[in-house]
C-alpha positions as CSV (number, residue, x, y, z in Angstrom):
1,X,0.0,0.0,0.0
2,X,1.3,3.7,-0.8
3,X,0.5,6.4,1.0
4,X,-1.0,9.0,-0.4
5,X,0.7,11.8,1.6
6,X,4.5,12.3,2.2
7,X,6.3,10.9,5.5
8,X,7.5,14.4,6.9
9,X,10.5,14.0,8.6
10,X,11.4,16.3,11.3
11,X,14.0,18.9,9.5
12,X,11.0,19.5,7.3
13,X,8.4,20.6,9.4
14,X,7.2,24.3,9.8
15,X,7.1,25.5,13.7
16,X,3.1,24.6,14.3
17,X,3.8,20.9,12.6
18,X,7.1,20.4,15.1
19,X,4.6,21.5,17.6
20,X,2.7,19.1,16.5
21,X,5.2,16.4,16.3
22,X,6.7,17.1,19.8
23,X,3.2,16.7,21.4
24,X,3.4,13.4,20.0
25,X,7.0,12.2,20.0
26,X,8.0,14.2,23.3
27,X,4.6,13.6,25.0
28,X,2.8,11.0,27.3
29,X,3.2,8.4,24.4
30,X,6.8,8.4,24.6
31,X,7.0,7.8,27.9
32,X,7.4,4.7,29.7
33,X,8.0,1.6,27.8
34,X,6.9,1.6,24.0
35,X,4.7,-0.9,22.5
36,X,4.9,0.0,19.1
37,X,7.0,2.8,17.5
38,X,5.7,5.7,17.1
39,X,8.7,6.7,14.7
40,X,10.2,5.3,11.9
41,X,13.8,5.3,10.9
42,X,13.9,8.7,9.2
43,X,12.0,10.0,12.3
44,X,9.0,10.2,10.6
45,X,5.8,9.7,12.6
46,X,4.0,6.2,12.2
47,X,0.3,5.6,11.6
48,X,-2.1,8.0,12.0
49,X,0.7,10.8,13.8
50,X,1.8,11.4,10.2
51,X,-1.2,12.3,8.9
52,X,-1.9,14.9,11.3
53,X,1.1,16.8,10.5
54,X,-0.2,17.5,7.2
55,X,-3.1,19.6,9.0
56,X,-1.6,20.9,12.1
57,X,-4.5,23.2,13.1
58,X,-6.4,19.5,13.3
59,X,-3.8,18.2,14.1
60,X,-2.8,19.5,17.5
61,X,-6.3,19.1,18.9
62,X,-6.5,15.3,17.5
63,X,-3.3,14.5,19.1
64,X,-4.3,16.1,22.6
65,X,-7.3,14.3,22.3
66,X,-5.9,11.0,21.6
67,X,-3.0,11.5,24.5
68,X,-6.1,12.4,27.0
69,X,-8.2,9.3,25.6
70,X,-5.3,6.9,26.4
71,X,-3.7,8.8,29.2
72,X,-6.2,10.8,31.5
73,X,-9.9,9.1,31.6
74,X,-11.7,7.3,34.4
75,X,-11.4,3.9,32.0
76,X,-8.9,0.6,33.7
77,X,-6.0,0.2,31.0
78,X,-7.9,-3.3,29.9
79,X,-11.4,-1.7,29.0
80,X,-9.6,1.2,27.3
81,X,-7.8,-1.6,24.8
82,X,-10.4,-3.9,24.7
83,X,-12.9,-1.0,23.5
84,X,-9.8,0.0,20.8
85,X,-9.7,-3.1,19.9
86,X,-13.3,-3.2,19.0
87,X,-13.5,-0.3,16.9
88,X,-9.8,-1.5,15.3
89,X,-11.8,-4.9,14.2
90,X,-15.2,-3.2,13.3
91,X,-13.5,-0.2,11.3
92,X,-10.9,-3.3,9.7
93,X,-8.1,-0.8,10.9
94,X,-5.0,-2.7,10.6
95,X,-2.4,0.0,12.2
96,X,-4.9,0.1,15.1
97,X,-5.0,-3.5,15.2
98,X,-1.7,-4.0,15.2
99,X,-0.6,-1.2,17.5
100,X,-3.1,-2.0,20.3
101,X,-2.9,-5.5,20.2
102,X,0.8,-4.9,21.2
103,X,-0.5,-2.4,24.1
104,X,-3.5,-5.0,25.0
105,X,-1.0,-8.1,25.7
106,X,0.5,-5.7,27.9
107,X,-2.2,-4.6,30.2
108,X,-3.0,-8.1,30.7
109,X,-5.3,-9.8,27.4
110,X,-5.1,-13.0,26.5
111,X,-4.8,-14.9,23.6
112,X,-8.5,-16.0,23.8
113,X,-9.6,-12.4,24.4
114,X,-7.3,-11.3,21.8
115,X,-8.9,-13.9,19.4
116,X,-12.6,-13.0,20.8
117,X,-11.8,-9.5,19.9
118,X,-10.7,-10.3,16.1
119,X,-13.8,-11.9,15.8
120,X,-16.0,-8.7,17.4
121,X,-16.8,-10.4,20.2
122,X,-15.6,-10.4,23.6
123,X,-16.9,-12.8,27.1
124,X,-15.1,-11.3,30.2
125,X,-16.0,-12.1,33.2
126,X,-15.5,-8.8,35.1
127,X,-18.9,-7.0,35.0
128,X,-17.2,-3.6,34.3
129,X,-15.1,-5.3,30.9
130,X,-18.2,-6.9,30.0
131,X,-20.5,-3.9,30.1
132,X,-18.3,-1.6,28.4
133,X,-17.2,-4.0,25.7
134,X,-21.4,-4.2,25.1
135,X,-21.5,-0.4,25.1
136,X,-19.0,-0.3,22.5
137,X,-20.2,-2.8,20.6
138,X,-23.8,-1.1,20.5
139,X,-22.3,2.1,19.4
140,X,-20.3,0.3,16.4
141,X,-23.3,-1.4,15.2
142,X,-25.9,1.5,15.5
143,X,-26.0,5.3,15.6
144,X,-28.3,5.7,18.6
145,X,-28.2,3.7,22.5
146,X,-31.6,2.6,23.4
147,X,-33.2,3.0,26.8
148,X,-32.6,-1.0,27.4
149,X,-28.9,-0.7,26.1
150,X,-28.4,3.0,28.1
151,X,-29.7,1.2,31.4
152,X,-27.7,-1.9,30.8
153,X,-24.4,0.0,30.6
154,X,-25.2,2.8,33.2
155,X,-26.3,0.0,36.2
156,X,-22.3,-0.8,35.8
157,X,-20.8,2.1,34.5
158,X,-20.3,5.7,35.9
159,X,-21.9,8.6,33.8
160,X,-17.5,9.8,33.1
161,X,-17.3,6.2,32.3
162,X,-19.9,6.2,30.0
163,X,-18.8,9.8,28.4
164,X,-15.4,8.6,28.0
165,X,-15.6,5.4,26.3
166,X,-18.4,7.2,23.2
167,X,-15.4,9.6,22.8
168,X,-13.1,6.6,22.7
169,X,-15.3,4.8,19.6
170,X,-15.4,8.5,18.2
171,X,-11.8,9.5,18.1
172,X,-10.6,5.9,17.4
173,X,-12.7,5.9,13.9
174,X,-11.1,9.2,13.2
175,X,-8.2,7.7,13.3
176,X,-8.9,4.8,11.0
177,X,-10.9,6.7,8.8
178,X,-7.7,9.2,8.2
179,X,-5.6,6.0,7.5
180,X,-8.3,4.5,5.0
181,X,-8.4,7.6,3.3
182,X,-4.3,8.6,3.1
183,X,-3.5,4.4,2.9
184,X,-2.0,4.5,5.7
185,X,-1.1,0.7,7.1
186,X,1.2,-1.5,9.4
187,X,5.0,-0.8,9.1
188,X,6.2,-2.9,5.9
189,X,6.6,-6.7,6.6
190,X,3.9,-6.8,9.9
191,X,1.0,-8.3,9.8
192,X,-2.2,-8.6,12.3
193,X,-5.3,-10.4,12.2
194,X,-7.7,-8.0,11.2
195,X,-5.7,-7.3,8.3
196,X,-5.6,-11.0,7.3
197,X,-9.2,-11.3,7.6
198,X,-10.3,-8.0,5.7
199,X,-7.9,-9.3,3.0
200,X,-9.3,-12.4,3.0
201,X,-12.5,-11.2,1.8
């Protein structure tokens, strides 16, 4: 796949794309250990980061978006991948795929869940897991929550809760959206699940 937009590397950016590029490379993503790269080789920014340098105006509010998504919400590290996940199979986004699955085995997912997942499904146990994973899955397969499906997922889940994880799906299919659009995929020679089985077909 070629992407339709150039990788910018760093000594071609103007001051609000390095701005840009900082908030990503230099920000909460960076830090701590690193479950994909967020950087290629050339320093140029992987997955959907590059994208948003083309647009920095959009750019800068995506990116502070994503980092308080992953970073600053009232969601346990599992629900937030398993609902990523779950908008990575539904949307057929390989880079997400293949980026969270990384970030999933290490908040704890198993194979099975992992497999669930790729198959838009998912059986925890833990009530919370279970009723946000439902959530999600109602919002991926409709536009609107009915009353049943609002009272299912608010007897479990806190109204941030709640909040949080419909911004999640929303920013998350941004994300694959841009990459569908600009052909944006996996780093050459990786492969992931979702992109086998969207191939497949």
């Amino acid at each position: 796949m070629t992407e339709r937009l150039a990788r910018l590397i760093p000594g071609q950016l103007d001051p609000a794309q390095r701005a840009v590029y900082d908030g990503i490379a230099a920000g909460d993503r960076a830090k701590g250990v690193q479950h994909f790269p967020l950087t290629a080789d050339d320093g140029s920014l992987n997955g959907p980061f590059g994208v948003m340098l083309h647009a920095p105006g959009v750019g800068a509010a995506l990116q502070e978006l994503g980092s308080t998504i992953r970073f600053h919400t009232d969601l346990s590290t599992r629900v937030r991948e398993i609902a990523i996940l779950q908008v990575a199979q539904a949307t057929g986004s390989e880079f997400e795929w293949w980026a969270h699955e990384r970030v999933g085995r290490a908040a704890g997912l198993t194979d099975t869940e992992l497999m669930q997942l790729s198959l838009g499904a998912f059986g925890g146990e833990d009530p919370v897991e279970s009723a946000s994973a439902a959530f999600v899955a109602n919002l991926l397969a409709s536009s609107s929550v009915t009353d049943k499906e609002y009272a299912a997922a608010a007897a479990v889940l806190s109204s941030e809760q709640l909040i949080d994880l419909t911004v999640l799906v929303g920013y998350y299919r941004t994300l694959a959206q841009l990459m569908t659009v600009f052909s944006v995929g996996v780093p050459d020679g990786e492969r992931t699940p979702v992109g086998e089985h969207r191939h497949a077909h």
